[in-house]
N, C-alpha and C positions, 0 to 999 in steps of 0.2 A: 633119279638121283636124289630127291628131294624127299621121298618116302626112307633112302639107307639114313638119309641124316637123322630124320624122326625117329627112326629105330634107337637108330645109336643111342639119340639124347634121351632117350624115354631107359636104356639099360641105365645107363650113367645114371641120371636121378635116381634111380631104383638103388643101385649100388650106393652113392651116396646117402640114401637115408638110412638104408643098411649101417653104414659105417656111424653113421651120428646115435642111430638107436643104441649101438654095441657100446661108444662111450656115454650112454645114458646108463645103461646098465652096468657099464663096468663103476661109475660111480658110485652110484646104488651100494656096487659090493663092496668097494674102498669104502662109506661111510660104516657101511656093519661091520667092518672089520678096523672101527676107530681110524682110520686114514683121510685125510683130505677131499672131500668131495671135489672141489673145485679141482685142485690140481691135477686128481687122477683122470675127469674130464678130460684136461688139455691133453696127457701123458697118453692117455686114448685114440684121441683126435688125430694123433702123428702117430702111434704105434698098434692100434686098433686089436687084435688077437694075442696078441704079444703081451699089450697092457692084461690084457683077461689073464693069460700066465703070471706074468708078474705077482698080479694082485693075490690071485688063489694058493700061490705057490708060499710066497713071502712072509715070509713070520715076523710080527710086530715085534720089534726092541722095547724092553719095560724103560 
């Protein structure tokens, strides 16, 4: 029983750092594209593949 949990928690971390690299990067692409670093982090963090859309999609207002 003790070895499913280890499993589990070793996927889990695995997938979360997944998900914190993806808003590392999606930041990255927000500041090259003159956007918020900071915010598009957070906007990341709770929307994760989505924010990657968002950002690449999205055309800056002059």
């Amino acid at each position: 029983m003790a070895g499913e949990y280890g499993r589990g928690m070793d996927q889990q971390w695995i997938g979360s750092w997944g998900w914190v690299t993806l808003a590392l990067v999606n930041a990255g692409l927000a500041e090259q594209k003159g956007r918020s670093r900071w915010n598009w982090f957070l906007v990341s963090l709770l929307l994760g593949p989505i924010a990657t859309l968002f950002i690449v999609t999205w055309e800056r207002v002059p």
